[in-house]
C-alpha positions as CSV (number, residue, x, y, z in Angstrom):
1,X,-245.7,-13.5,80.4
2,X,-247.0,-11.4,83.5
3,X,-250.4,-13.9,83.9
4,X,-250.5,-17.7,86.0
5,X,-251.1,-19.8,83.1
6,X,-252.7,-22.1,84.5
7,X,-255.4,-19.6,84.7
8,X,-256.6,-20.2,80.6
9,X,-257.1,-23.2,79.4
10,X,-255.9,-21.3,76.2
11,X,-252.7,-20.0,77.2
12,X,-251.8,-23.4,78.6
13,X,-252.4,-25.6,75.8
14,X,-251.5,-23.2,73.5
15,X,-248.8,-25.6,71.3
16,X,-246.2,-24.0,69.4
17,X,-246.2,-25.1,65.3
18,X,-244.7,-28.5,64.9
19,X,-242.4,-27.9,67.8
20,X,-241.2,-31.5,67.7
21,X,-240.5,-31.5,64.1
22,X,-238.1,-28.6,64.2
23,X,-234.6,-30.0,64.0
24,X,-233.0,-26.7,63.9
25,X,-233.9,-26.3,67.5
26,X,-231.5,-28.7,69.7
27,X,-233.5,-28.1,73.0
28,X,-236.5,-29.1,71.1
29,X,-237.4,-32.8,72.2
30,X,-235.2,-35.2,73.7
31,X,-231.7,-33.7,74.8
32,X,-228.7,-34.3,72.5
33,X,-225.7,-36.2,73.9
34,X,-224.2,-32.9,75.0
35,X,-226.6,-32.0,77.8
36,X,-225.8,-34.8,79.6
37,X,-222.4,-33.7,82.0
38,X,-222.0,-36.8,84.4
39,X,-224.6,-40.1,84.1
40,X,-227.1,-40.4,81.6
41,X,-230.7,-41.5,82.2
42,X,-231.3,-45.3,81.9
43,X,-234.6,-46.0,83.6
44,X,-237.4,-44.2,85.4
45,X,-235.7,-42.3,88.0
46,X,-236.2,-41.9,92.3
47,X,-234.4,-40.0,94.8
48,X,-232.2,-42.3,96.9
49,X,-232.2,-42.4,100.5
50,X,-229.6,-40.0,102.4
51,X,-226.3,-41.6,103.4
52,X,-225.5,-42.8,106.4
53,X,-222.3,-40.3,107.5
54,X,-221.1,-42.9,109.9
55,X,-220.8,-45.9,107.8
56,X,-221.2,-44.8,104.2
57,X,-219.3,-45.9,101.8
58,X,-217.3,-44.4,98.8
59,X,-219.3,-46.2,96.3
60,X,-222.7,-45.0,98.4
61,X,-221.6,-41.5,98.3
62,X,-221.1,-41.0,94.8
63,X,-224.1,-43.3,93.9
64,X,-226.2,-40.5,95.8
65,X,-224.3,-37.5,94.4
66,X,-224.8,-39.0,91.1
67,X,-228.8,-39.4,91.7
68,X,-228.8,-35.8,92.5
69,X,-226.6,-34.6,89.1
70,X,-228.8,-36.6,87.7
71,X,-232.2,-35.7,88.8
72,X,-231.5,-31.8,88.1
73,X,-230.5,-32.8,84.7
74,X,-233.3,-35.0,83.8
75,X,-236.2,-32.8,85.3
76,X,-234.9,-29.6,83.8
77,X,-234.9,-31.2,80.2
78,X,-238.0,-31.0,80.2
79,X,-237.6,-27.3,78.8
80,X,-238.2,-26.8,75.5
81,X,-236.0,-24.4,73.2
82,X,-233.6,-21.9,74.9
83,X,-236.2,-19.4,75.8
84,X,-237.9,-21.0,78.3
85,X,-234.7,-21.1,80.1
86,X,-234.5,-17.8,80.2
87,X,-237.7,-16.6,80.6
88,X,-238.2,-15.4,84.3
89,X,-241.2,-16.9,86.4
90,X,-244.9,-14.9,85.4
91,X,-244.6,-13.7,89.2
92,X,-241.1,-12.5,88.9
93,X,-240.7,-14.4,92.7
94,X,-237.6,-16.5,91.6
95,X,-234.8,-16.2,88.4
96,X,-235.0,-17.9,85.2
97,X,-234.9,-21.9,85.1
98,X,-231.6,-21.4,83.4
99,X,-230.4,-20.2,87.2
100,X,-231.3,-23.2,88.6
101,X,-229.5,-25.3,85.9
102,X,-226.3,-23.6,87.0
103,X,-226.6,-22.6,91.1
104,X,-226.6,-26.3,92.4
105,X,-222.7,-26.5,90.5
106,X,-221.7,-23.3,91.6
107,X,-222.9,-24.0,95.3
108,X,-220.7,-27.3,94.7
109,X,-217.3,-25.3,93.9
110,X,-218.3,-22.2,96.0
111,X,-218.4,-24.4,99.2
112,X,-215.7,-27.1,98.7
113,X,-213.8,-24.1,98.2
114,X,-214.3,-22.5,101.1
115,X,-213.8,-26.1,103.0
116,X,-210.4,-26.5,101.9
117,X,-211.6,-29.1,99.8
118,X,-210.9,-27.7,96.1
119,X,-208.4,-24.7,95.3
120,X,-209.3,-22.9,92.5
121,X,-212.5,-21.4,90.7
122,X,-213.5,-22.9,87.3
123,X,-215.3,-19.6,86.3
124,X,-215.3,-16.3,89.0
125,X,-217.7,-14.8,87.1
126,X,-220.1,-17.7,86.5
127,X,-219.3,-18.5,90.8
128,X,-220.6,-14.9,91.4
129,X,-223.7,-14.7,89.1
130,X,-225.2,-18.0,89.8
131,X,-223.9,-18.0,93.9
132,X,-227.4,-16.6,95.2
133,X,-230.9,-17.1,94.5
134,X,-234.0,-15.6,96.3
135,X,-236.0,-15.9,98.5
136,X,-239.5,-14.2,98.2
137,X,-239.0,-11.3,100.1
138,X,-239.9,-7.8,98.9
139,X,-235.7,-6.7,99.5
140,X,-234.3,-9.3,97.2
141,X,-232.7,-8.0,94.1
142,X,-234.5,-9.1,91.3
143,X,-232.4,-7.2,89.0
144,X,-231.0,-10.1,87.4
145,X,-234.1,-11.1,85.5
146,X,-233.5,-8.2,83.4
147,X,-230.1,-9.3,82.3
148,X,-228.7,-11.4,79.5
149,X,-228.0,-14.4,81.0
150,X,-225.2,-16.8,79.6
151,X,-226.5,-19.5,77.1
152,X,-227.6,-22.8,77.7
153,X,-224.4,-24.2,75.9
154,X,-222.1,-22.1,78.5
155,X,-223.8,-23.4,81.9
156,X,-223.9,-26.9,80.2
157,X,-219.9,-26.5,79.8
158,X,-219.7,-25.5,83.3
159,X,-221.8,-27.7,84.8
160,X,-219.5,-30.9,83.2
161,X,-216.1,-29.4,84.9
162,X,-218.0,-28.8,87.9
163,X,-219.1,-32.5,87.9
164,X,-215.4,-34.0,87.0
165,X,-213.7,-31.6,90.1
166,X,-217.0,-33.1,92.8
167,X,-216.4,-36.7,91.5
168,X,-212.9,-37.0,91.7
169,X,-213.0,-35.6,95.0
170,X,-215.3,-38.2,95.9
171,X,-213.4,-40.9,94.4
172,X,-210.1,-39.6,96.5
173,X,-210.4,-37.4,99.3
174,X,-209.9,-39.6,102.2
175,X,-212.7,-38.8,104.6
176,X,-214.7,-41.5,102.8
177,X,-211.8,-44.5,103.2
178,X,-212.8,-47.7,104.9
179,X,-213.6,-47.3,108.4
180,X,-213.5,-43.6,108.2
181,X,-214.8,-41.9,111.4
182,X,-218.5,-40.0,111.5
183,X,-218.3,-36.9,109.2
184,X,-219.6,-34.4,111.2
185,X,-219.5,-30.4,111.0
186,X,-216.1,-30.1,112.2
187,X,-215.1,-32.3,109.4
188,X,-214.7,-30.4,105.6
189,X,-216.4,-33.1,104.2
190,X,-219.7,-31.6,105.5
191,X,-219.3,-29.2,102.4
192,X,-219.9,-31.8,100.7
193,X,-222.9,-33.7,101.9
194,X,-224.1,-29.4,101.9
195,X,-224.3,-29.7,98.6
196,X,-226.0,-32.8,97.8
197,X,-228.9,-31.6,100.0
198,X,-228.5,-28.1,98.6
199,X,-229.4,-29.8,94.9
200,X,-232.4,-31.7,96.2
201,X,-234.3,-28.1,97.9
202,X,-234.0,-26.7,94.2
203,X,-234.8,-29.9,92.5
204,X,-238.1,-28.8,94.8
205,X,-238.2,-25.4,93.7
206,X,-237.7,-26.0,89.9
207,X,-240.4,-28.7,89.8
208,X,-242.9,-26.0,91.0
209,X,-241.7,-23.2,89.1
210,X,-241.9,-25.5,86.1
211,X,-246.0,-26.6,87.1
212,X,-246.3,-23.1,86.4
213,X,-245.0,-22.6,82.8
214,X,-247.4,-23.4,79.9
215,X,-247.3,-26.5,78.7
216,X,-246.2,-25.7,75.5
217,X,-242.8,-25.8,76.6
218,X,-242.9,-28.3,78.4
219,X,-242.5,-32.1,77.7
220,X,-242.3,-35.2,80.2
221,X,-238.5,-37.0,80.0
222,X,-239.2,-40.7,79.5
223,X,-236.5,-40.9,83.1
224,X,-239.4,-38.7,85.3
225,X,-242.0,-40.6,87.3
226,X,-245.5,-40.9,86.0
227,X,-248.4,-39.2,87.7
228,X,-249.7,-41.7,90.3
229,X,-252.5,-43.8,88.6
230,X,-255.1,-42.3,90.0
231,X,-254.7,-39.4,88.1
232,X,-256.0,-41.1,85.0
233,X,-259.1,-42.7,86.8
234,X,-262.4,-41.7,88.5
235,X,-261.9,-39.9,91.5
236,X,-263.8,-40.8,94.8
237,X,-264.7,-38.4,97.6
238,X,-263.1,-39.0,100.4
239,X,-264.9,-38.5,103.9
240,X,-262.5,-36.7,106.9
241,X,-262.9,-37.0,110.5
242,X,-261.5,-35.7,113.2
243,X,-259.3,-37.5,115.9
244,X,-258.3,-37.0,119.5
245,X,-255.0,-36.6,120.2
246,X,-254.1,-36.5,124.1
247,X,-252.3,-34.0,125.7
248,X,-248.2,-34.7,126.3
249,X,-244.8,-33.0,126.1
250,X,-243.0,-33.3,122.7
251,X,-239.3,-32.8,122.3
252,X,-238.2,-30.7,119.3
253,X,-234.9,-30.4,117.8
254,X,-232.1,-33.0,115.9
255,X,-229.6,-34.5,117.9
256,X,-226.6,-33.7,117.6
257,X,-225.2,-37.5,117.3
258,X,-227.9,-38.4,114.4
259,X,-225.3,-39.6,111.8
260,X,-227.5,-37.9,109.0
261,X,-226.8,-34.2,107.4
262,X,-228.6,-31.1,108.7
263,X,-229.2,-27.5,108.2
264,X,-228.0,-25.5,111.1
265,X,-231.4,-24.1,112.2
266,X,-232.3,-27.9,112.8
267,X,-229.9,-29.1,115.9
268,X,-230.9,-27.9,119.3
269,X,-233.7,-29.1,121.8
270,X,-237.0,-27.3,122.7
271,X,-239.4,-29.1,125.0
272,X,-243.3,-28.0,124.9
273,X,-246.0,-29.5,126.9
274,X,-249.1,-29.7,123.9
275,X,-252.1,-29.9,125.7
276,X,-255.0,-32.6,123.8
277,X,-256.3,-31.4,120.6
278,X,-258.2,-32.8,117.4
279,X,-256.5,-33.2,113.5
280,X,-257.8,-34.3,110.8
281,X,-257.4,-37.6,109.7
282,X,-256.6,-37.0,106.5
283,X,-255.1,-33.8,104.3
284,X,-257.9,-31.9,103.1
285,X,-258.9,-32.5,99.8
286,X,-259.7,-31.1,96.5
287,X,-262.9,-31.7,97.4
288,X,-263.0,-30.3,100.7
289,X,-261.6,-27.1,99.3
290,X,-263.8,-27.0,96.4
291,X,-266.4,-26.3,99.1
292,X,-265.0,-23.1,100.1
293,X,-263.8,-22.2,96.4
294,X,-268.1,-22.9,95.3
295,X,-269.2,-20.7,98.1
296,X,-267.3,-17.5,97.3
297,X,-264.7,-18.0,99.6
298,X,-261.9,-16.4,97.6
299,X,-264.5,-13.2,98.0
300,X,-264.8,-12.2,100.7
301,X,-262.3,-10.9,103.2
302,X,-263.4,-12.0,106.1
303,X,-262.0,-14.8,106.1
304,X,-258.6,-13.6,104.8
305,X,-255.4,-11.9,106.8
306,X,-254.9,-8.4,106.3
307,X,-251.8,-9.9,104.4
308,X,-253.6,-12.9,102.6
309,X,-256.2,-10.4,101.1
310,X,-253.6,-8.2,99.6
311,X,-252.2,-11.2,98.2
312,X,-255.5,-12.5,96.6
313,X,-256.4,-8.9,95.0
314,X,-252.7,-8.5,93.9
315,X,-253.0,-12.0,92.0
316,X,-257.0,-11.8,91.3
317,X,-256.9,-15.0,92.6
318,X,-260.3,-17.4,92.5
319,X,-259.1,-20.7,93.0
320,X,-255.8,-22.6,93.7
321,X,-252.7,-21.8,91.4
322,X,-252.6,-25.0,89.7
323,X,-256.3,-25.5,89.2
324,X,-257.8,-24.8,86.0
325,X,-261.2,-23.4,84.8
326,X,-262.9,-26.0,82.1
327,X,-265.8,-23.4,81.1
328,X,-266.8,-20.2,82.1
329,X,-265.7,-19.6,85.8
330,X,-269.3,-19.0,87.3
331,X,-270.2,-22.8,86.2
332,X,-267.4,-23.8,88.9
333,X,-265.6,-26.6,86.9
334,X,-261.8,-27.5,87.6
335,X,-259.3,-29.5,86.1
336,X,-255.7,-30.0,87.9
337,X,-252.5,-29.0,86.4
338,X,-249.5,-31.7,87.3
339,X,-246.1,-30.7,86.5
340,X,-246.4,-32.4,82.5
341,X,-250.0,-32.4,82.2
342,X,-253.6,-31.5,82.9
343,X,-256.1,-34.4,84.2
344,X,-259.4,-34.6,85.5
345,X,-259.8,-33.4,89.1
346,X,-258.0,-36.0,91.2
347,X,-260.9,-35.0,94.3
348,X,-259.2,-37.2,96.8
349,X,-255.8,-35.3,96.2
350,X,-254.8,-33.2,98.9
351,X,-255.2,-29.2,98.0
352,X,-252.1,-27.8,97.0
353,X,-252.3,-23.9,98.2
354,X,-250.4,-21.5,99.9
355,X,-250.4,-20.2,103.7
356,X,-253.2,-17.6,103.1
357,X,-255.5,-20.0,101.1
358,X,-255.0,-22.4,103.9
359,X,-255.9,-19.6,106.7
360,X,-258.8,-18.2,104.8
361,X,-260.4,-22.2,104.5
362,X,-259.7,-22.6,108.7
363,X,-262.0,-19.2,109.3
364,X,-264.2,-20.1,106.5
365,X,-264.6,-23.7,107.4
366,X,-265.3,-22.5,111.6
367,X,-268.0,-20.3,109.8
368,X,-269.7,-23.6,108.0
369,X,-269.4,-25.8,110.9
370,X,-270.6,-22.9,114.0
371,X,-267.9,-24.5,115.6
372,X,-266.6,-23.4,119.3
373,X,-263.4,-24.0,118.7
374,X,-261.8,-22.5,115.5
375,X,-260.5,-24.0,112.9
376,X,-257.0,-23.5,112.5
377,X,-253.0,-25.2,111.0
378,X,-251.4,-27.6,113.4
379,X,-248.4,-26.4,115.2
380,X,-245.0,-27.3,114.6
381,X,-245.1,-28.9,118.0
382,X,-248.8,-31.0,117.5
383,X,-247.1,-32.1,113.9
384,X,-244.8,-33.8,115.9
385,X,-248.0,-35.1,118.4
386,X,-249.3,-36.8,115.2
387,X,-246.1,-39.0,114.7
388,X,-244.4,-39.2,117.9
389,X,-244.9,-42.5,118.4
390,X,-243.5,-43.4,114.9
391,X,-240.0,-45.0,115.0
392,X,-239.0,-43.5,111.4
393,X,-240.3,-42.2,108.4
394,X,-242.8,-45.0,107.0
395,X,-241.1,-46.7,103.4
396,X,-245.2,-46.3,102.2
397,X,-245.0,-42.8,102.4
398,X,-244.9,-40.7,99.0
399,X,-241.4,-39.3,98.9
400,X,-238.0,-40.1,97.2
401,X,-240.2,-39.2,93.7
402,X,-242.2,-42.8,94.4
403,X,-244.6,-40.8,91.7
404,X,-244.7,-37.6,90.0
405,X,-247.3,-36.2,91.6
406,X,-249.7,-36.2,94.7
407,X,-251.6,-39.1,96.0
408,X,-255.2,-39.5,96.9
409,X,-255.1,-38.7,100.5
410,X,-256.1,-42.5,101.9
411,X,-253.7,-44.6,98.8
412,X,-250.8,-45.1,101.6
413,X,-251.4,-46.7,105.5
414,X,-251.8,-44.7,108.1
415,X,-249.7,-44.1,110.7
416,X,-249.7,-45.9,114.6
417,X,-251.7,-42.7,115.5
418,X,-254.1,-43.4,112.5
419,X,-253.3,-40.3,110.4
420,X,-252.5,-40.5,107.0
421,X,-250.0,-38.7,105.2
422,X,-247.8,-37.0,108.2
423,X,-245.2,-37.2,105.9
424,X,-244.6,-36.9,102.2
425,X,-247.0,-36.4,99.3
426,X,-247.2,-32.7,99.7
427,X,-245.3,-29.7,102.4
428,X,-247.4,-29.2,105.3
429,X,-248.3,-25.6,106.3
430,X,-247.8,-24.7,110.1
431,X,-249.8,-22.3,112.4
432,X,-246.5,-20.9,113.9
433,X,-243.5,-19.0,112.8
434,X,-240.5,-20.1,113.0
435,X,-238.3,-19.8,115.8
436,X,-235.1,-20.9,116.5
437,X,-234.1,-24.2,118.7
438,X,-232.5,-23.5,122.2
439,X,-228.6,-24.7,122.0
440,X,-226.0,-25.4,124.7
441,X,-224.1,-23.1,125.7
442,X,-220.9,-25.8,125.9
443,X,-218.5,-27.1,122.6
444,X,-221.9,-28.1,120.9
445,X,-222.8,-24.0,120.9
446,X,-218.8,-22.9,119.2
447,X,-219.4,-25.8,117.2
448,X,-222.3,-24.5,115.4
449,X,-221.1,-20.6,115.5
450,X,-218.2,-21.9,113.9
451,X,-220.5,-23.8,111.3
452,X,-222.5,-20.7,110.8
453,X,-219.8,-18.9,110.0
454,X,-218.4,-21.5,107.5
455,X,-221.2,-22.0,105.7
456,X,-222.7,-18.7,105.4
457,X,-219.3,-16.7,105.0
């Protein structure tokens, strides 16, 4: 498969013969006992909050590794028959699912290794092929997709030592006894907490890479969340707006004392004066973009980057990745492709699209409107304008798989700045590159080299 299916209404419905009746075929419907290699499924599953590393518990800790295990396991069932474990993405962009089935474990016994935690491999070769993924860049070595890659049996196997040798360290090692102080970097229990965020980025990545496959070899575990219930109804246009957002300085960067796990590039401290702006009130929408997709947007490189125009002739791109044509093309009719399913177009949705899509709507949208001031993505620096005065992430918000899909744009409350959706419910696209965060140059600074050169040894 070379083609987005999501592009034929054909190829994506396109059912295989009495796929559920075929008993021969022990990935064919739900999983047999033997796929499950730590706790099995009992009800509708969600992501459970991050632990606490200055107070958390034993009992917490292996509660939220388990939800993890768990969550790879359950999602990735969804594949149906061996093959579409080891057939690589249409856009050849990431490995086979069956990679992501085994690289969380592997990360697991890679790094506790390295920690001091574990001694020994359970499988060198297993620890090599499955240590690296990759990461959409035109120098990655893709040469793995050409392989035969192990069964689904054989990563099964190793994924239940690899859960036996993480849960009895969790059960034992004594960084987690009563009172235990605040595991920070210095600590080798960090290796741990590595990995339990490590599993959660590629639970991510998986859930997209499987929105992409047909869904003929696909089918919903009973344990994944449902679509949110406005996928099944009449959708409503949503009107956006424009507010004002005063000029102030932000402070960027994650302290170093938060008693919560981070990735290296996140401590430091940048301060940026953000002079006044205006945001949208909401995400756009479905409908919002349909305006530019109706208009011919998608042909004409004006309003594309040199980049982003490549991209769209490379892909023949005419509309978002996961929206589908119902009719001819010309008559401009859409349906929307969830992970499990197709459904009528949820309008009030926010767009799901990539950086150059989002670009190409800004000039395109400056165009429509004559306005003075372009259109463009917020900063990194006025996304954190739009919630700065917002003491944590709000419960409301759509994360922790609350559903299994998007939400209309205006289904949660605002925030004390009155926008909607700052966090959750889809990854925001930023205006900016990234950039790394200004450090000390004190104990904090060797801390971190010493972390960096830990982790990514």
């Amino acid at each position: 498969m070379t083609k987005n299916p999501n592009l034929e209404m054909t190829t994506l419905l396109l059912l295989r013969p009495k796929a559920e009746e075929n008993q021969a075929e022990p990935l064919i419907g739900k999983r047999p006992e033997w796929w499950w290699t730590g706790p099995r499924p009992t009800e509708v599953l969600h992501a459970l909050p991050m632990p606490n590393l200055a107070t958390c518990t034993r009992h917490q800790v292996l509660d939220y590794f388990n939800n993890g295990w768990l969550m790879t396991e359950v999602l990735l069932s969804a594949l149906q028959g061996e093959q579409a474990f080891l057939d690589p993405p249409y856009h050849q962009l990431r490995h086979p699912l069956i990679f992501y089935l085994c690289h969380p474990a592997v990360l697991y016994i890679n790094k506790l290794r390295l920690a001091g935690l574990i001694g020994e491999a359970i499988d060198p070769y297993f620890e090599q092929l499955f240590e690296t993924g990759v990461d959409e860049m035109s120098w990655d070595d893709m040469s793995k997709n050409e392989m035969d890659w192990p069964s689904v049996r054989e990563v099964v196997e190793y994924r239940r030592r690899a859960y036996k040798i993480v849960r009895e360290l969790i059960e034992t090692m004594p960084a987690l006894e009563e009172g235990h102080e605040p595991i920070t970097m210095e600590n080798p229990a960090w290796a741990l907490f590595l990995g339990f965020e490590h599993e959660r980025i590629h639970i991510e990545t998986s859930s997209v890479l499987l929105r992409e496959l047909p869904l003929s070899v696909l089918r919903q575990p009973e344990a994944w969340p449902t679509p949110h219930p406005s996928a099944f109804a009449e959708s409503q246009a949503i009107e956006n707006q424009l507010i004002p957002v005063p000029a102030r300085t932000v402070t960027v960067g994650k302290p170093w004392a938060e008693p919560l796990f981070g990735w290296d590039n996140e401590y430091g401290k940048r301060q940026v004066r953000v002079r006044s702006f205006q945001a949208s009130k909401y995400l756009v929408t479905n409908q919002e973009f349909y305006q530019f997709v109706v208009a011919g947007g998608y042909q004409e490189s004006k309003y594309w980057t040199e980049h982003g125009w490549a991209w769209r002739q490379n892909c023949n791109a005419k509309w978002p990745t996961f929206w589908v044509a119902d009719g001819p093309a010309g008559l401009h009719q859409y349906r929307l492709r969830t992970i499990f399913q197709v459904v009528d177009m949820p309008w009030s949705w926010p767009v799901a699209v990539n950086w150059y899509e989002a670009k190409a709507y800004c000039a395109w949208k400056t165009e429509q409107d004559n306005s003075p001031m372009p259109y463009r993505l917020l900063t990194e620096n006025e996304h954190h304008r739009l919630r700065e005065d917002d003491e944590a992430v709000p419960q409301s918000a759509n994360l922790h798989l609350t559903w299994g899909s998007e939400t209309p744009v205006n289904a949660l409350p605002p925030n004390t700045n009155g926008f909607y959706d700052v966090f959750g419910n889809l990854w925001h696209w930023c205006e900016d590159d990234f950039h790394p965060l200004e450090v000390p140059s004190t104990p904090d600074l060797r801390r971190l080299q010493h972390s960096l050169l830990r982790w990514r040894a």
